[in-house]
C-alpha positions in Angstrom: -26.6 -15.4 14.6 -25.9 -17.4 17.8 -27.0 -16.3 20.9 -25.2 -17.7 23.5 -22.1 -15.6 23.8 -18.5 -16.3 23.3 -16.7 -15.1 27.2 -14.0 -13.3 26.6 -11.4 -13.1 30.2 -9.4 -9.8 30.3 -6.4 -10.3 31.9 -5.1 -6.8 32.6 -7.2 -3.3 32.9 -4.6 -0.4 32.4 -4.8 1.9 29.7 -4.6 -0.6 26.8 -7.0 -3.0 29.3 -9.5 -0.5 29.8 -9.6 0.9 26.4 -10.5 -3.2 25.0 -13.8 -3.0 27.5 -14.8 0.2 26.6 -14.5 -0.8 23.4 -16.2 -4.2 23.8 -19.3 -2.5 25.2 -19.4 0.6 23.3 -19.2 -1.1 20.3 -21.2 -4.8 21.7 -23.6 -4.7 19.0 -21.5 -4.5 15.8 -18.7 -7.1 17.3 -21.9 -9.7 17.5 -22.7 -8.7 13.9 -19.2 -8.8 12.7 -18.9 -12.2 14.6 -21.3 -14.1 14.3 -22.5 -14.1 18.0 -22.3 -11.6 20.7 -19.2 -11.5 22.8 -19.2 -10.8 26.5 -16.6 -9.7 29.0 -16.8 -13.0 31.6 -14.3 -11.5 33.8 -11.3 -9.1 34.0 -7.6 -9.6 36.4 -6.3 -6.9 37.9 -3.6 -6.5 40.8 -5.7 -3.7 42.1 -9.4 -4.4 42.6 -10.3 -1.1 44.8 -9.3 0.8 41.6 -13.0 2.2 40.1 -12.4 1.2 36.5 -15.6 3.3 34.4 -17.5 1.1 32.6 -17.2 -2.1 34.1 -19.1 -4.3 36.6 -16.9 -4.2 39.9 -18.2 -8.2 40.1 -16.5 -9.2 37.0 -13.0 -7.8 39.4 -10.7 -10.5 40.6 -7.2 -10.8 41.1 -7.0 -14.4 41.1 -5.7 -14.1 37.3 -5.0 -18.3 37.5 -8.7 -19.2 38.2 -10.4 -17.0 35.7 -8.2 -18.5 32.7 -8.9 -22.2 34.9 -13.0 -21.7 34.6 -13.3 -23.8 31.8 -16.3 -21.5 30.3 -13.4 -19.2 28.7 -13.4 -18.7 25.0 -10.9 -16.2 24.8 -8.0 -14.8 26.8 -6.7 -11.4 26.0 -3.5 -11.0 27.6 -2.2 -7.5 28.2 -0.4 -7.6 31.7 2.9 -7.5 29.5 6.6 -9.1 31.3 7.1 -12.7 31.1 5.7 -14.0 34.3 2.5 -14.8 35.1 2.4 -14.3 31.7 3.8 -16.8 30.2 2.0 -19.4 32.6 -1.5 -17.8 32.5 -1.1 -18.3 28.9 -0.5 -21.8 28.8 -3.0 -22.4 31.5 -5.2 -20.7 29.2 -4.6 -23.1 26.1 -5.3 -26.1 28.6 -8.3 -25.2 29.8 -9.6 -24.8 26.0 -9.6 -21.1 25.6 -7.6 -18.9 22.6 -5.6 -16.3 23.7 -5.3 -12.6 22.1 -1.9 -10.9 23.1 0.2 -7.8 23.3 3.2 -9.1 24.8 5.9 -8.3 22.5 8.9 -9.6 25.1 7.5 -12.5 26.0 6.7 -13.5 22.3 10.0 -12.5 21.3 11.7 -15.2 24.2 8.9 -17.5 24.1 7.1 -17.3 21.0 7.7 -20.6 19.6 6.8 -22.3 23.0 3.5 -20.9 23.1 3.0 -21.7 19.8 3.4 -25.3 20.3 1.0 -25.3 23.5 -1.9 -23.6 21.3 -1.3 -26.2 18.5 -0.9 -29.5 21.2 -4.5 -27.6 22.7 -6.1 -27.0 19.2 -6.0 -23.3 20.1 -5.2 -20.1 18.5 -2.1 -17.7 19.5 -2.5 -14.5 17.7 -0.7 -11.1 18.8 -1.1 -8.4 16.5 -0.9 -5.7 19.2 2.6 -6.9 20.0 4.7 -5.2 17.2 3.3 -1.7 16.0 0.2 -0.8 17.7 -2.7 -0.1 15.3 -0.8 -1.0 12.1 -2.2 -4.0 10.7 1.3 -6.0 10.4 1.6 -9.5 11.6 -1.8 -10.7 9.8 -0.6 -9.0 6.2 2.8 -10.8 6.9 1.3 -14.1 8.1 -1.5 -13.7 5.7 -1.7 -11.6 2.8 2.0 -12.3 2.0 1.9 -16.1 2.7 2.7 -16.8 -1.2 5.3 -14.5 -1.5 8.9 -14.5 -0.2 9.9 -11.6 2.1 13.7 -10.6 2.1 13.6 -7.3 4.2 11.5 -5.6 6.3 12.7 -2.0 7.8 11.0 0.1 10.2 10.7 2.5 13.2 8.5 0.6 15.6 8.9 2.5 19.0 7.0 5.8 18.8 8.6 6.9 21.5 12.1 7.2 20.4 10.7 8.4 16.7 9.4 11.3 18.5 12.7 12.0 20.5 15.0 11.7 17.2 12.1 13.8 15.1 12.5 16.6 17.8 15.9 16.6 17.5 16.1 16.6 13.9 13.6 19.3 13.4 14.6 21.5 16.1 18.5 21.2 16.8 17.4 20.1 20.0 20.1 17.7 21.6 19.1 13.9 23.1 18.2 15.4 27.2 16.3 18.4 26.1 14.0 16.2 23.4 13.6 13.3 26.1 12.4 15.5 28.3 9.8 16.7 26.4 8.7 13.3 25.5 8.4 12.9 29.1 6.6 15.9 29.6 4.2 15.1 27.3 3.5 11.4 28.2 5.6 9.7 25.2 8.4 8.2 28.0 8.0 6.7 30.2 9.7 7.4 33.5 12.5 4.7 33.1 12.5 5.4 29.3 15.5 2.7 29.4 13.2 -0.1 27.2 12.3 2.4 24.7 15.9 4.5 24.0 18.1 1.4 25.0 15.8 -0.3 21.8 15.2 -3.4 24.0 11.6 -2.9 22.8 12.5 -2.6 19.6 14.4 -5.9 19.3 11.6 -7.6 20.9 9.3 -6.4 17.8 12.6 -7.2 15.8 12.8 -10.6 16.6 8.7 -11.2 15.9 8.9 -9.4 12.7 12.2 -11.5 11.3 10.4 -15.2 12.7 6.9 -14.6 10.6 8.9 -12.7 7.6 11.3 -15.8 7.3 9.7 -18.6 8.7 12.2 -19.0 11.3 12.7 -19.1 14.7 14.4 -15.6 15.7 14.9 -15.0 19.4 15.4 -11.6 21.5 19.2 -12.7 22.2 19.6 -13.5 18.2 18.5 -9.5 17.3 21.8 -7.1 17.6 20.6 -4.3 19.7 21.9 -0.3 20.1 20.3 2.3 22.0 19.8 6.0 20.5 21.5 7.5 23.5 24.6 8.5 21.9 23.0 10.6 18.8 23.9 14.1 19.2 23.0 16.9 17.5 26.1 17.1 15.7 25.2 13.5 14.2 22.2 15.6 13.1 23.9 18.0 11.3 26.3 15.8 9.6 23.3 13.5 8.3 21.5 16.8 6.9 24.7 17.7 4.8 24.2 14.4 3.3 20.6 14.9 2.6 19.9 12.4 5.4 18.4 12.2 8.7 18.6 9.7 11.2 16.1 7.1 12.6 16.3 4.3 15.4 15.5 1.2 12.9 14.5 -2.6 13.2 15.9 -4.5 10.4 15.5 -7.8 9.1 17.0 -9.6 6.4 16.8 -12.6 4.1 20.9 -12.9 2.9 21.0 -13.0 -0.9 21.7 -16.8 -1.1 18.5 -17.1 0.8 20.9 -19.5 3.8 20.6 -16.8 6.8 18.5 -14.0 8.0 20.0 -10.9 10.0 18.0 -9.3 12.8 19.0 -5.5 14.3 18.4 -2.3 15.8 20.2 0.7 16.1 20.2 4.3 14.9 21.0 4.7 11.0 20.9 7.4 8.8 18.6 7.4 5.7 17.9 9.5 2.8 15.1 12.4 3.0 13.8 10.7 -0.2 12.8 7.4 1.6 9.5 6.6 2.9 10.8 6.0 6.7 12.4 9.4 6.5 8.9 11.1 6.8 7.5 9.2 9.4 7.4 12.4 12.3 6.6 12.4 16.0 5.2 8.9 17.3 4.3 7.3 14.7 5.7 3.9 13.3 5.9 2.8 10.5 7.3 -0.5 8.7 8.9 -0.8 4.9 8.6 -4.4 3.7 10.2 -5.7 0.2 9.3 -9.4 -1.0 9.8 -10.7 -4.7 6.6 -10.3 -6.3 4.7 -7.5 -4.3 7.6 -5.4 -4.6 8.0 -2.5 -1.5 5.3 -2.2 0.7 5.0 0.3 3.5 2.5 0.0 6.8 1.9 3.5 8.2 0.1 4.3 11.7 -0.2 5.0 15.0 2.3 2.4 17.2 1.3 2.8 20.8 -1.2 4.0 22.4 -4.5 3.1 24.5 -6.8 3.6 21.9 -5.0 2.3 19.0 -3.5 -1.3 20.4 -6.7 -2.0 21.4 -7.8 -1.9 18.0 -5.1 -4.3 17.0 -6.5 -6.9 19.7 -10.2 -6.1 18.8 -9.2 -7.4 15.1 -8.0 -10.2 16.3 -10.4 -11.1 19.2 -13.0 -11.1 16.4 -10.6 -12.8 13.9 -10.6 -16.1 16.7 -14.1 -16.0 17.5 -15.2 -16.6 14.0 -12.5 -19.5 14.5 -14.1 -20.2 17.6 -17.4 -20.4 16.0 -16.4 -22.3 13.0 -14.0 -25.0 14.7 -11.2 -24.0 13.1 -8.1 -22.2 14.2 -6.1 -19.0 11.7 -2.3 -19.5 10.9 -0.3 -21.1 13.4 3.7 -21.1 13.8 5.9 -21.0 10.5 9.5 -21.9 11.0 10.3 -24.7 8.1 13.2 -22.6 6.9 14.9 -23.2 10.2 17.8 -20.7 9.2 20.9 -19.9 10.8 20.7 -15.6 12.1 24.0 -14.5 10.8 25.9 -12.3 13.9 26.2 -8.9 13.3 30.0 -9.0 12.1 28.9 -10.5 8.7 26.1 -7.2 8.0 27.1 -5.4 5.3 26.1 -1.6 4.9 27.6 1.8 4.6 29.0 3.8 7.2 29.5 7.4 8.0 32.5 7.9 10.1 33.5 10.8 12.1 37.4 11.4 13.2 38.8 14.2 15.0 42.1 14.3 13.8 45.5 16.5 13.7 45.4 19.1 11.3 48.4 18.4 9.3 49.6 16.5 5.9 49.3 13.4 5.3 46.9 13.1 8.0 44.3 12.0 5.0 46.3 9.6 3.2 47.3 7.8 6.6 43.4 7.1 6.9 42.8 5.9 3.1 45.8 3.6 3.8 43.7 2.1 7.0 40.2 1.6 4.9 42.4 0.1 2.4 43.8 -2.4 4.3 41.0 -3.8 6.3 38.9 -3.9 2.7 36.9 -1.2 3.1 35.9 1.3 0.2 35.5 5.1 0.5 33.2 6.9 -1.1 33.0 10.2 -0.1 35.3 12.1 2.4 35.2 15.8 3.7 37.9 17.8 6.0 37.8 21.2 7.9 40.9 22.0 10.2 41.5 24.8 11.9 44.1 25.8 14.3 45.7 22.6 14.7 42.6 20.2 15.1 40.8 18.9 12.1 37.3 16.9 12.1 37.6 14.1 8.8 34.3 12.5 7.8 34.5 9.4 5.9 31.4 7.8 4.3 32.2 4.6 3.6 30.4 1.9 0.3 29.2 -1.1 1.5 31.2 -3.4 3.6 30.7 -6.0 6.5 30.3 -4.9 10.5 33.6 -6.7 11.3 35.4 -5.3 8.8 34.7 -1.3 9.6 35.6 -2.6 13.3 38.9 -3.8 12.3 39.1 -0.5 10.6 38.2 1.6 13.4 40.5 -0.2 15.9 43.5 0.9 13.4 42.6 4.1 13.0 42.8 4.3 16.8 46.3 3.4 17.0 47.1 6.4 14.7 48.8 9.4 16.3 47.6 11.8 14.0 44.1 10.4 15.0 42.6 12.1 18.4 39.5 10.3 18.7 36.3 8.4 16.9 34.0 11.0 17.3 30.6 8.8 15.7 30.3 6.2 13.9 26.8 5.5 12.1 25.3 3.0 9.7 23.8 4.5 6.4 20.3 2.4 5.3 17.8 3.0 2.9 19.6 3.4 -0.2 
């Protein structure tokens, strides 16, 4: 074993921060094993030096986050300040000044992933960020690694515990949308402004990592089609459970079947009770892949969390210090494909379609006569009326995004149609 150690600079001490130095001492001994040479923490960034911070030396405390990644003695970065700036720069900085970096930063690898690709590779550095997408699940590395020889054409999962744990209350409970944020609140799974979380902006951040490493391509935040959970009621609920359904906030990625394009979205969906996803309760995430020759695949974990994303960037702090100590660097950036993300309009799924409607005849067959038209199949429809008003639920086969919207902007012109009470995509079939 060497003996002079690898430094490692932590940029960032909050909960995920503090958890990776308790960890890196607690555990000091086995890390050097497991690497090859001890690892030791050569200084930590923080916007708040006063702070007491258990554990570690209040001289390894700076807040001048550009020098530390500038000292030259750096082998590793571990970046968890999150946001785009100072990330981005301290990052690149980083790479210049010969050090790896370890990240969690999920937004600004999503909007600047293949950027900082490029500066590790011009700086013969290694970029790796398994903490960005789901926590403790082992992910990124299986897709970038494990599943290199195979080709990937979906990946489908819940990646934001937070918003599982809202939907799972609701489900379970008959709770509506306020009541089971604010227990999530209460009980530390939301954040104040829970806007990121239920507004799935984190979710298409993991989206867009998840569809660039799955199809070697470069997928951007703005490429992912993004819809909050905010509008899921309870009635939603009950309408999904008469379908032997229940509903989950999803990320999915696709390979079309001519293999020319890859989709990239989030939004709520209903799935069956017999699918994997559908079991996945409270915070947990959890991530159903498909590829040719493995076949279906499902990663299954904890998603957030002190504790558990700093086990994702322990695995890969030890992953580039055996690099380090080798002289080689682990899987870079893969985007040969260079395909074209299809918009959302050209998705094709089912739909479940809920119209408040005049209770009268020929209120049914004026609808049919709509789907028709715009292309779109029904396969199941049900109907309860009662003193003049009527609710119609239509669930519809497979057909494109644009097409059910051309369908829905019909049925709108209808007089014998009051309102579009939901409308929700059906996945997992």
């Amino acid at each position: 074993m060497r003996t002079r150690p690898l430094k490692v600079a932590l940029l960032g001490c909050g909960v995920v921060g503090s958890e990776v130095a308790r960890i890196m001492t607690t555990h000091a001994d086995d890390l050097a094993a497991r690497i090859g040479a001890p690892v030791e923490l050569a200084g930590v960034a923080v916007r708040r030096p006063s702070k007491v911070r258990e554990g570690i030396d209040p001289e390894l405390v700076t807040t001048d986050a550009t020098a530390l990644v500038k000292r030259g003695d750096i082998d590793v970065v571990v970046e968890v300040i999150g946001g785009i700036e100072p990330a981005r720069s301290l990052i690149t900085t980083a790479f210049e000044h010969g050090a790896s970096v370890v990240s969690a930063n999920k937004a600004l690898l999503a909007q600047d992933g293949a950027a900082l690709h490029a500066a590790a590779e011009a700086n013969d550095r290694d970029l790796y960020y398994e903490a960005a997408v789901a926590g403790a699940i082992p992910l990124i590395r299986p897709l970038r690694e494990s599943l290199a020889g195979d080709n990937i054409n979906r990946v489908m999962g819940i990646v934001n515990g937070t918003t599982n744990f809202i939907l799972d209350k609701m489900d379970s409970t008959g709770a509506g949308y306020q009541e089971a944020l604010d227990e999530a609140t209460a009980l530390g799974y939301a954040e104040a402004d829970p806007t990121a979380d239920v507004e799935a902006f984190d979710a298409a951040a993991k989206a867009a990592i998840l569809a660039g490493i799955a199809f070697h391509t470069r997928v951007r935040l703005d490429d992912v089609y993004r819809e909050g959970m905010t509008e899921v009621t309870a009635a939603d609920f009950a309408s999904a459970k008469e379908m032997g359904c229940t509903i989950k906030l999803l990320a999915i990625c696709e390979r079309a079947a001519d293999g020319g394009s890859v989709t990239a979205r989030v939004h709520p969906a209903m799935i069956p009770l017999s699918h994997p996803l559908a079991s996945v309760r409270g915070a947990y995430n959890a991530v159903f892949v498909e590829s040719d020759a493995a076949g279906q695949l499902m990663f299954y974990g904890p998603g957030a969390g002190g504790a558990p994303t700093a086990s994702a960037v322990l695995g890969d702090l030890v992953a580039v210090c055996r690099n380090r100590l080798s002289g080689a660097t682990g899987p870079g950036d893969s985007a040969y494909t260079q395909l074209p993300v299809s918009p959302m309009g050209e998705v094709v799924t089912r739909y479940h379609i809920s119209l408040d409607v005049a209770d009268k005849p020929g209120v049914l067959a004026q609808v049919a006569t709509v789907f028709a038209e715009h292309g779109v199949s029904i396969d199941t429809v049900r109907q309860q009326g009662k003193d003049g008003e009527a609710s119609l639920v239509v669930v519809t086969h497979r057909a494109s995004d644009a097409s059910l919207n051309g369908t829905v902007q019909a049925l709108r012109s209808l007089d014998t149609v009051r309102g579009v009470a939901s409308i929700m995509r059906v996945e997992g079939e």
